[in-house]
C-alpha positions in Angstrom: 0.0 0.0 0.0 1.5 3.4 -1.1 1.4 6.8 0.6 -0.2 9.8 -1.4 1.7 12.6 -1.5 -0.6 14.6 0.4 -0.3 11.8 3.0 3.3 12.4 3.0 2.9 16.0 3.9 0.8 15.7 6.7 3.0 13.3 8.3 6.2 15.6 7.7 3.8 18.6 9.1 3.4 16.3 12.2 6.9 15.4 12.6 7.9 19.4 12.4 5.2 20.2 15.0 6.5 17.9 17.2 10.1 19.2 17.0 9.1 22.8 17.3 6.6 21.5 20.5 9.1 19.7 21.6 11.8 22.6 21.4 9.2 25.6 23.4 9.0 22.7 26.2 12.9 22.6 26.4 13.2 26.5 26.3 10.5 26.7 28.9 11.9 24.7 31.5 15.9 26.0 30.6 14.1 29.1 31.3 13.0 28.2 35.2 15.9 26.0 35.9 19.5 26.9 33.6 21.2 29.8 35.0 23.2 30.1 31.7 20.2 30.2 30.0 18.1 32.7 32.4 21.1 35.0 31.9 20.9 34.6 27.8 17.2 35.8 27.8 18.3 39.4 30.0 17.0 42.4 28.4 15.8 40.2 25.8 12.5 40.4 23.6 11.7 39.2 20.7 9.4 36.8 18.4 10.8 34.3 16.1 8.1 32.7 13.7 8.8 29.2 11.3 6.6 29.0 8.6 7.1 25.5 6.4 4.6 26.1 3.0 2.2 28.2 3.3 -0.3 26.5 6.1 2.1 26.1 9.0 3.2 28.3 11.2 4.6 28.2 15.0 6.6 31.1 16.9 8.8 31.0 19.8 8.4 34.4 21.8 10.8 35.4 23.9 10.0 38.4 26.8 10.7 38.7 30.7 12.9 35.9 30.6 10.3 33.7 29.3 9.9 31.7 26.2 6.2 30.3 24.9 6.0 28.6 21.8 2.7 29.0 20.0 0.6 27.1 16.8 -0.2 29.8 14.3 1.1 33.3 13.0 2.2 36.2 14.7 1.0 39.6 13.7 4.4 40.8 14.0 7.4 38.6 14.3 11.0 40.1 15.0 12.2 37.0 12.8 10.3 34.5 10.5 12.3 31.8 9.1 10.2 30.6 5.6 10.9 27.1 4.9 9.8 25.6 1.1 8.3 22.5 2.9 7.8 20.8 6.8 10.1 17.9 5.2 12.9 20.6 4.9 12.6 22.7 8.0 12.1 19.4 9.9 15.7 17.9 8.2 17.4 21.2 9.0 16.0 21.7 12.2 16.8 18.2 13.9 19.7 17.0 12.0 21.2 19.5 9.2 23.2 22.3 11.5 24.4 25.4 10.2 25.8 24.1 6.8 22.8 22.8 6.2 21.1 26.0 7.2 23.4 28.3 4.8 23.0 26.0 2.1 19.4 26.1 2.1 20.0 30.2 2.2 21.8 29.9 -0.4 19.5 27.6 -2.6 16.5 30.1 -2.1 14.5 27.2 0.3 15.1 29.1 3.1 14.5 32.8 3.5 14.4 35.0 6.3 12.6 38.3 7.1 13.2 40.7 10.2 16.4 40.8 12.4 18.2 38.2 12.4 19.0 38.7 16.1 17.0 35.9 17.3 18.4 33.2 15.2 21.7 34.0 16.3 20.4 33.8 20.2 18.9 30.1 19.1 22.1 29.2 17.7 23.5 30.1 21.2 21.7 28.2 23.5 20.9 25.6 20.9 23.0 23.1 23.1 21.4 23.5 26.1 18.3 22.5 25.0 19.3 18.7 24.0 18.3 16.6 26.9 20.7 15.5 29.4 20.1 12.0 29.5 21.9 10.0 32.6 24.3 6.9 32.3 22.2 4.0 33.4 25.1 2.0 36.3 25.9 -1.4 35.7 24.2 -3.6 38.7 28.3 -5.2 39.1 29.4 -1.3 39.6 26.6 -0.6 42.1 
C-alpha cells in the first residue's frame, strides 16, 4: 500500500510540529531551571516565527525571561524563518546544522525576514536545549 503525496505531507507537518513542540518545552523549562540560559534571555525580547509552506506556522516568543512557543502566525514577528516544505525545516532543524542551514539560504529554500537577532540567540543556547540523558550503572558497579 503506497502513501499519497498529500499523506506524505501531513505526516512531515506532524513530525515538524513535534520538534518545534518539543523545542518551546525545552526552552520553557531551561528558562525556570538553567542559570546560563536565564542570563541569555536578559533584556531580551523578541518573536521568532517558522513557517514550512504556506499552512504552518509556530513562533517562539521570547519576553521577561520567558519563552512560549505557539501554533499559528504572529501579527508581527521580530524574525520568521520561511521554509519551502515541513520535510525541509524538519531535516534542517533536527539533523542539518548550520551548513545545512546556509546551504538552504543559499539555494533560495530558506528565507528570512526581520532581524536576524534571534536566530543567532537560538544558535546560542541551541545546546542546552538537548536533553541530558543520565548513564544508566551497571548492577556489578553498584
Amino acid at each position: 500500500m503506497s502513501e499519497s503525496p498529500r499523506s506524505r505531507a501531513w505526516v512531515d507537518v506532524l513530525r515538524l510540529h513535534a520538534l518545534l513542540w518539543y523545542m518551546a518545552r525545552r526552552m520553557e523549562a531551561a528558562a525556570r531551571y538553567d542559570q546560563e540560559f536565564q542570563e541569555s534571555l536578559l533584556q531580551r525580547r523578541f518573536v521568532l516565527q517558522i513557517t514550512a509552506g504556506k499552512n504552518y506556522a509556530y513562533y517562539f516568543a521570547a519576553a521577561q525571561q520567558q519563552v512560549k512557543g505557539v501554533y499559528g502566525h504572529h501579527a508581527e514577528p521580530t524574525l520568521t524563518l520561511c521554509f519551502s516544505s515541513a520535510r525541509l525545516a524538519f531535516q534542517v532543524l533536527a539533523r542539518g546544522g548550520q551548513e545545512a542551514f546556509m546551504r538552504g539560504v543559499q539555494e533560495g529554500v530558506i528565507t528570512m525576514q526581520g532581524d536576524p537577532a534571534p536566530l543567532f540567540w537560538l544558535v546560542s543556547v541551541a545546546s542546552r536545549l538537548r536533553p541530558r540523558w543520565r548513564r544508566r550503572q551497571r548492577m556489578d558497579q553498584r
